[in-house]
N, C-alpha and C positions, 0 to 999 in steps of 0.2 A: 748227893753229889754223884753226878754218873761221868766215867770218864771212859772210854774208850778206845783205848790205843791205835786201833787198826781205822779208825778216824782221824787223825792226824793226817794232815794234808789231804782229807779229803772234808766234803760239805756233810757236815753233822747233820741224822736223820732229821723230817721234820719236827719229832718229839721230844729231841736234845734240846733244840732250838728253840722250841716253847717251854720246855721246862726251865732251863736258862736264861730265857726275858722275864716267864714270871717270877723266877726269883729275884732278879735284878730288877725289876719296876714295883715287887711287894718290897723291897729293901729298901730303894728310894721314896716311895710314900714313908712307912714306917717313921723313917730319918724324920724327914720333913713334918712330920705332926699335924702339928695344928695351925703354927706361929704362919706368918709371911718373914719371906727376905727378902733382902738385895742380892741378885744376882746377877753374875758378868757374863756378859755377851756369849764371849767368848768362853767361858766353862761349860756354859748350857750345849753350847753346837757341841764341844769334845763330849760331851757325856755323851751325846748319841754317837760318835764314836768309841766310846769304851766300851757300851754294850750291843753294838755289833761286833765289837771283838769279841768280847765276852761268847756272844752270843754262837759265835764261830770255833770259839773255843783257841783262842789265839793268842795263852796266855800271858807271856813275856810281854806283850803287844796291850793288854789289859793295865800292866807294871807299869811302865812309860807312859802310855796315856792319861792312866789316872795320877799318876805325879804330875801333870801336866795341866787337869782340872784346878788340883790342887792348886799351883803357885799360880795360874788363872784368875780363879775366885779369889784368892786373899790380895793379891796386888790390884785388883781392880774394884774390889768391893772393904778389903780392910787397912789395907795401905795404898791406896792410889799413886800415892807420888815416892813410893818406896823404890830404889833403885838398887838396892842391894841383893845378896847372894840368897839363896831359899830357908838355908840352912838359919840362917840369922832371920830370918822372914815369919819361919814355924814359931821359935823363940819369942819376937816381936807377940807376935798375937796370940800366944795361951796354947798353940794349938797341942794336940795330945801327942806325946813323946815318941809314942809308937809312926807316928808321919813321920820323924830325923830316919826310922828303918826303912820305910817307904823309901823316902831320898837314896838313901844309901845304898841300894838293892837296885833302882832308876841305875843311878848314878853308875854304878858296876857294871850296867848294859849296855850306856851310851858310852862311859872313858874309859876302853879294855885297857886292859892290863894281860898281857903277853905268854908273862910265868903263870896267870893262875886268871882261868877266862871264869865271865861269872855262869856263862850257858855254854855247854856243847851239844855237839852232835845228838851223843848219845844221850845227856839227860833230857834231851827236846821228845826223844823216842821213847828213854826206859822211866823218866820221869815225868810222866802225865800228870799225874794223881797233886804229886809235892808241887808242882806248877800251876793248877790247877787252884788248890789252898790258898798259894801266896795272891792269882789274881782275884780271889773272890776276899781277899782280908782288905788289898789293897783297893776294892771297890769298897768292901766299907769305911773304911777313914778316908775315902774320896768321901762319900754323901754326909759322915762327920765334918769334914772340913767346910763344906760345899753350906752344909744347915749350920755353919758356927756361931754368925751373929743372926740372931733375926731380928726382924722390921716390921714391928706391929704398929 
């Protein structure tokens, strides 16, 4: 994991950039195996948005969008006609506990809260590294979520 502070807001050299696709596309086969799935539409297009953020090193932005695969893929491929909240969604289908953190950490970036922000300023600057962790965990139980059921 390379992080680079004085890269923030700016375009990661292009050896950042490759070293962070091919972790994210050996991460993704990996997941994926052997089996076939069903996959939605719409999780497939956001994955190539997660790992151009990724890949840009945009991680809050990696947070969001991969909670986003997430309820994606299971409402389109494991609950279709599910119309409920996520939270109940994860629960619904098995998925690993560790997703309701995902949610929640989402969740905290989209409905601030005033007293107590989940991102500032400063940890956008002095916290690389710890942001950096959370969007490479948060891309792996995206490609968990994402390979849940397969269709062989």
């Amino acid at each position: 994991m390379e992080t680079d502070n004085s890269t923030f807001l700016e375009c990661p050299s292009e050896e950042l950039w490759e070293s962070r696709r091919q972790w994210f596309e050996t991460l993704s086969e990996s997941t994926a195996g052997e089996a076939a799935y069903v996959v939605s539409e719409q999780a497939c297009a956001l994955i190539g948005e997660v790992q151009t953020a990724f890949c840009a090193g945009v991680w809050v932005a990696v947070v969001l969008l991969a909670m986003a695969v997430v309820d994606s893929q299971l409402r389109e491929t494991e609950l279709p006609d599910y119309k409920g909240n996520t939270k109940d969604l994860l629960s619904i289908v098995g998925a690993n506990e560790a997703l309701q953190g995902l949610r929640i950490r989402r969740n905290s970036f989209v409905h601030v809260d005033p007293k107590n922000p989940a991102i500032t300023v400063d940890q956008q600057w002095n916290d690389r590294q710890k942001l950096e962790n959370e969007a490479r965990e948060a891309v792996k139980l995206m490609f968990e979520a994402f390979y849940l059921g397969s269709w062989v």
